[in-house]
Structure formats: C-alpha cells, structure tokens
N, C-alpha and C positions, 0 to 999 in steps of 0.2 A: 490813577488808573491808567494814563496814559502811559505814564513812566513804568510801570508796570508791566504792560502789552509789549512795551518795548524790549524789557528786558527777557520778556521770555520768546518773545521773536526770536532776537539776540542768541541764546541759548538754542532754542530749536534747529537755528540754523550753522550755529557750530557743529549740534551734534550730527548734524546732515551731511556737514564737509566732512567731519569726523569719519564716519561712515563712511563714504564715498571711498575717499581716501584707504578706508581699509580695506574696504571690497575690491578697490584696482589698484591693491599695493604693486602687485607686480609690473604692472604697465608702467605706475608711474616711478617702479625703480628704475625701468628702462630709461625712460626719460633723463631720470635725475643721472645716471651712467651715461648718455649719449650727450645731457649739458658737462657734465665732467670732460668727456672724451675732448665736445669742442673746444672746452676750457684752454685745454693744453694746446689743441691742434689750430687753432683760429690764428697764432701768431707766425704761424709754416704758410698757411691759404693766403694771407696778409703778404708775406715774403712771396711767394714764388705768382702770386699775382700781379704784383709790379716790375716783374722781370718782361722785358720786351725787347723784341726784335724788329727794329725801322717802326711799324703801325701794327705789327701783332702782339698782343698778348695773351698770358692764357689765361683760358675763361675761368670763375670761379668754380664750376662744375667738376673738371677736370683739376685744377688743384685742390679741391675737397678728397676727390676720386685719388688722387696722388698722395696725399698726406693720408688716408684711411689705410691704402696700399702699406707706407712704410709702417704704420705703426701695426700691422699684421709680420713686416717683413720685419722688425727686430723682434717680434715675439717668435717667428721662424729662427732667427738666427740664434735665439737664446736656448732653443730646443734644440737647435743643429750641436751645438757645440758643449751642450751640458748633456746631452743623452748620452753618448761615449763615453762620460768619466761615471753618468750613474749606473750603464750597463757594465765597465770596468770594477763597480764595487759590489755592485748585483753578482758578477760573477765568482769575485773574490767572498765575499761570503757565501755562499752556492760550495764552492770548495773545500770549506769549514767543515761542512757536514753537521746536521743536527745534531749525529749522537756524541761530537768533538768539546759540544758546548758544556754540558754537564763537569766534562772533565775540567776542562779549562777555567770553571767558576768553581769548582769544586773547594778548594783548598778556601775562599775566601765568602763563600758562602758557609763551610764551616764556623770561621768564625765569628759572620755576622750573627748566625743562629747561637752559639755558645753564649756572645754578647748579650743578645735579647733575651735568652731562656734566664743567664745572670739577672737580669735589670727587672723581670718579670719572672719570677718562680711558679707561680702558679698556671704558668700556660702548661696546656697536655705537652709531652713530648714530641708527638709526630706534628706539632704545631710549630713548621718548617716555614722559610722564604719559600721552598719549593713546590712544598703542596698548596701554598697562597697564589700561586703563579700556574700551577698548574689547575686548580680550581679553575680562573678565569677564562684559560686557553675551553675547556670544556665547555665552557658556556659560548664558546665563539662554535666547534664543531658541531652541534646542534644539528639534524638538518633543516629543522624549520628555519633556522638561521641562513641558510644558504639560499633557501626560498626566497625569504623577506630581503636578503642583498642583492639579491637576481632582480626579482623587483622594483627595489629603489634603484638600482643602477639604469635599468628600463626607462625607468620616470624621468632619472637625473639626465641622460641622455637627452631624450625627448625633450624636458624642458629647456637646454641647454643649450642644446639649435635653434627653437624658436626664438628664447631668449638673445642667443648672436646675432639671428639674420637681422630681430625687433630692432639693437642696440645699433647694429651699424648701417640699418636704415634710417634711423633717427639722425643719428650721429651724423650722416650725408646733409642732410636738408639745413641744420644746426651750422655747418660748416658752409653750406653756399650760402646761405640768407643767416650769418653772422647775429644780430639782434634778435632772432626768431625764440628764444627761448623767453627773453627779457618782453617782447611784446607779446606772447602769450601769456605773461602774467601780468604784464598790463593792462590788459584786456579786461580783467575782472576790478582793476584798482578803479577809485572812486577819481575823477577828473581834479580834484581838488588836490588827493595826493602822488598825483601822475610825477611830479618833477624831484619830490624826496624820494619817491619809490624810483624813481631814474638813478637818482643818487647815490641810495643804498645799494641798487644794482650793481653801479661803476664798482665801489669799495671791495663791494663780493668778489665779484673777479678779479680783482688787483689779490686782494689776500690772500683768496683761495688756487691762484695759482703760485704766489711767493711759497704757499702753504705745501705743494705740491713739488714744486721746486724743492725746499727744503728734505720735505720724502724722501726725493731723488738722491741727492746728498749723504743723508743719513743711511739710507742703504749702501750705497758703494762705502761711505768710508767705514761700515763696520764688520763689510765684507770683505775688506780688506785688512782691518785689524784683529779681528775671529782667523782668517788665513790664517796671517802673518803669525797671528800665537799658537795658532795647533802644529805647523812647520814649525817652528823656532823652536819654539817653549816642550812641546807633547811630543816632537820627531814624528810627526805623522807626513805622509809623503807631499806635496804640496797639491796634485791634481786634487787628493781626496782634501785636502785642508782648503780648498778652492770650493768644492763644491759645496762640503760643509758649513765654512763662511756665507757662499749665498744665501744658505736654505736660512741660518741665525739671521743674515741681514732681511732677509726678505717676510719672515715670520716677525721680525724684531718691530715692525709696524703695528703690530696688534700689542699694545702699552701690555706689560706684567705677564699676561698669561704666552704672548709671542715668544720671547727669551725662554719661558722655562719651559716649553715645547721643544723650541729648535733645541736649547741645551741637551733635554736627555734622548733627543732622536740622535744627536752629535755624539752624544758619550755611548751609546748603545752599537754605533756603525762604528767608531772607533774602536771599542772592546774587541769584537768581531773583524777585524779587516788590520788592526794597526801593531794592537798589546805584543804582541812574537815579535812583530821586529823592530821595536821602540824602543829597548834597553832598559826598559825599567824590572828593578827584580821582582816588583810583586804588582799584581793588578791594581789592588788598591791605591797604591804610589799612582798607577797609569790614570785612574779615575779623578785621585783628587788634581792630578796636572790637569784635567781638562777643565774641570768644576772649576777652579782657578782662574784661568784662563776665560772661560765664560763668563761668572762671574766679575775677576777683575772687568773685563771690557765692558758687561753690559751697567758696573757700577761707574764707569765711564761716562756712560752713553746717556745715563738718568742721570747725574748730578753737574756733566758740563756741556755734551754735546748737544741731548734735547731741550734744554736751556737757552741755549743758545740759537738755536735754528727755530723753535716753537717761538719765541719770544720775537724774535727778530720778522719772522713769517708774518706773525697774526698779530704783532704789536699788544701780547697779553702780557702780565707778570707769572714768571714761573710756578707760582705756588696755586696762582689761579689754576692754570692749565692744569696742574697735579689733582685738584678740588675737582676738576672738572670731567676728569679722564676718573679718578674714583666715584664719583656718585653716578655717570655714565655704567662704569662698569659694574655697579651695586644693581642699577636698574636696568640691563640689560645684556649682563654677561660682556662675553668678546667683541658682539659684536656692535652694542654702545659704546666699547670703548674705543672700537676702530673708529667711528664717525661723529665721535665725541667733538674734537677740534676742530674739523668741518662747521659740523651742529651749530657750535658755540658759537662763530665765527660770524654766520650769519645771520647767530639771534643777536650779539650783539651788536652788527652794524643796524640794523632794523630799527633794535631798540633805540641806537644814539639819533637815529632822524625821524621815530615818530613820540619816544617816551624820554626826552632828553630834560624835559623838566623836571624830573626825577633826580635827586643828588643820587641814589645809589648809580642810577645808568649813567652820568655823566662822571661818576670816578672810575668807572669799567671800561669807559669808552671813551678815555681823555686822550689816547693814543693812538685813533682809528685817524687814517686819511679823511681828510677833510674835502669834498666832490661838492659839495655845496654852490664853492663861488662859480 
C-alpha cells in the first residue's frame, strides 16, 4: 500500500508539473531564450569584465548592458545592409508587372499542362496549373481573410513586444549573476542530487554552446556556397545571389522542411527578377539550374557538413542525430525539428548522470564530457 500511495503521489505530481509547465509555456519559453541568449553572451561579460584600468573595472552590470547592446547592434546591422538589396529586388519585381507574368510562364506552363493532361487523360480540360493557382490566390482575397490577418497581426505585435522587453529583461539578470539559471534549478533538486545535477549543468552548456557555434558555421558557409552557385552556376547577379543564400542558410536551420522553403522562395524570386538576363533559352533550363544547385548544396550540407559539425558539437553519432531530428519532426512538425538537438542534447547528459546504469544510456552517452572529477 505503501509503494502504491507512492506511486501515485509520484504520478499526481508529474501531472502537476506537467500542467504548470503548459499553462506558463510562454513565460517559461522566455526563460529558456534568455538562458540561450546568456549561453552565447556569458563568455563577452567574462571578457570585458577582466579588462582593467590601474584599480577600475567594469562592473558586471554594465558589460551585461554592453554585450545585450551588441547583440541588438548586429541584428541592426544585418537589417541595415540586407534591406537595400531586398528593397532592390522588391522593386525589380514591382517592374515585372503582374499582367508580364502569365506571359512570361506562358509557353512553359503550356507544356507542363500538355504533360499532365498526357500522364492523366481523364482530368476535365480546363483542369490547368493555372486555375489550381488561381483557385488558391481566391481563397487568400477573401475579406474575411483580411479581417482575421489584421487581427493576428495585432496580436503578433502585441505579443511580440512583450515578449522582447520579457526576453531581454531575463536575459540582463542571467548575464550579471552568471549561475542564476542553474541555481534556479537547483533550488527544486533533492540535496543528495545537487552535485550530478551541477554536473549535467557544466556538460549542457559546454555542448549546447559548441552546439550553437556549430549553427553559426553552418549558416555562413552555406550562405556562401548557395551565393557562390546561383552567381557562378544560374548567372543570377551576385547582390541578389547574396541575399538568396542568406535566406537558404538561415531557413537551412529548420532540418528538411527549411531547405525546401528557402529553395522554392529562391527559384520563384529568381524566375521573376533574374530568367531575361540569365542566358538561358528556356525557363525550364533556368529552373532546373537553380534546383540543382539547391539541391546539390543542400545534398552537401546533409551527407558531409551536418555530420560533421552535429557530431563534433554534441558528441552524437550521425545516424542518431538523423533518428532524432525525424521522430522530432514526426511529433512535432518544424518546430520539433528545430529544438530536436538542443532537446536531445540535454536529455542525454541528464540521463548519463542519473540513469547511467542503464547499458542502453551508457552506449548513447559514451562520448559526452565527463564533469564528474
């Protein structure tokens, strides 16, 4: 009976946290973004706090306040100097003109339609690419539609700002008092497991910043490799193969579904903005150079580069990570899959210092830093 009472203690009080946890999701994603922020930013407060002059230095407060500064001022500067090239292509299509488009696909939407109507005979006639396209466009003019956008945009706003001022008022306090995240969750540990939950801490943040580093990495160099092929390879001009490559590398984050986003917002701004002065005789040739090109890189990016950087970061094996980033995204869409490797990252160090008597956790987590001694 005892063991019993126990166990549904147990239970009652999971689903309590359970609960909690889902009723202040928001809050506590603020949190879990403002321990991220300090993640990165704690080794800047570290540096520019041991900087002195004769017997002054500067206080932690002030280099928290200084490192929150920069990391708004390269997001300013990434907006300074990428608005220009997207208002440059904004305007370049603007010049197109809508009614130029029909024309311009015209010949090669013929014979995608011919193809299709071949491969399926029994579709109606007027069962066109165009009336499947234009069907959808109608479902966006709506005006109820414009309603319910006016609206969510209202809310997104409003949530948005609160959301900022929460995140980088966390983020401040996290950055002067350093440990303040980890001794908040100490706070609820049982005194007996204080010193492995210290432990697993250390490991978190060693990984989860190589983890983050790694990110960092993987975006520039596929932003640079996405350029480099739509200049080279497509002849598309380099500002716009510049700005393109961002949006692939910076989408390229979100595993499977980020690539084939950025890809066909790529191949659509291309179409529109590049195909007249590319040199190719037919659209199609223009398209499948970009597919290509996407393609090649992003079979790049999954067979040697994320291999390489995932593996090296989080000390997992390849095929783990692939298992882990698909059953992620089975249960959760995009956005399991974005914080799949995070997730994982920190259920496995947990696991190696309180379930290590386990063969399966001690094969999963034979190659996690060891913080113990």
């Amino acid at each position: 009976m005892n063991k019993l009472a126990k166990y549904i203690i147990a239970v009652a009080a999971l689903a309590i946290i359970v609960f909690i946890v889902w009723y202040f999701r928001s809050i506590i994603t603020y949190i879990l973004i403002a321990a991220l922020l300090s993640l990165v930013g704690s080794p800047l407060v570290r540096l520019l706090s041991r900087i002195r002059i004769k017997k002054w230095h500067i206080p932690k407060s002030v280099s928290s306040i200084l490192v929150i500064c920069a990391m708004f001022g390269l997001i300013f500067l990434f907006f300074y100097y990428m608005a220009p090239l997207v208002i440059g292509i904004a305007s370049r299509i603007d010049t197109i003109g809508l009614e130029d488009v029909p024309a311009m696909l015209s010949g090669s939407l013929a014979q995608a339609n011919k193809l299709i109507h071949g491969l399926f005979p029994s579709l109606a006639p007027s069962m066109t690419i165009e009336s499947l396209i234009w069907n959808e466009i109608e479902k966006f003019l709506h005006p109820e539609f414009f309603t319910r956008l006016f609206d969510s945009l209202a809310s997104f706003f409003v949530n948005f700002g609160v959301g900022l001022f929460s995140v980088v008022f966390i983020t401040f306090f996290f950055l002067r008092e350093e440990n303040m995240f980890s001794n908040m969750l100490m706070a609820i540990v049982p005194v007996k497991y204080e010193e492995r939950f210290s432990n697993a801490m250390k490991s978190v943040n060693e990984l989860l910043l190589r983890y983050f580093i790694g990110i960092f990495i993987e975006v520039l160099i596929m932003t640079i490799l996405i350029s480099a092929g739509l200049h080279f390879v497509v002849r598309i001009e380099y500002k716009l193969a510049l700005v393109l490559g961002l949006i692939f590398g910076i989408l390229n984050i979100v595993p499977y579904a980020g690539p084939l986003i950025a890809g066909s917002i790529g191949t659509v701004i291309g179409i529109l903005t590049s195909y007249a002065t590319s040199g190719y005789s037919s659209i199609l040739w223009f398209v499948v150079a970009m597919v290509a090109v996407y393609a090649g890189i992003n079979m790049l990016d999954t067979y040697l580069i994320q291999p390489v950087i995932y593996s090296s970061s989080i000390k997992a094996h390849p095929l783990e990570i692939f298992l882990v980033i698909l059953i992620s995204g089975y249960m959760g869409g995009a956005v399991g899959m974005l914080v799949a490797i995070p997730a994982y990252t920190v259920i496995r160090v947990f696991a190696s210092e309180f379930l290590s008597r386990f063969k399966v956790v001690q094969k999963l987590t034979a190659k996690l830093p060891d913080h113990g001694d």
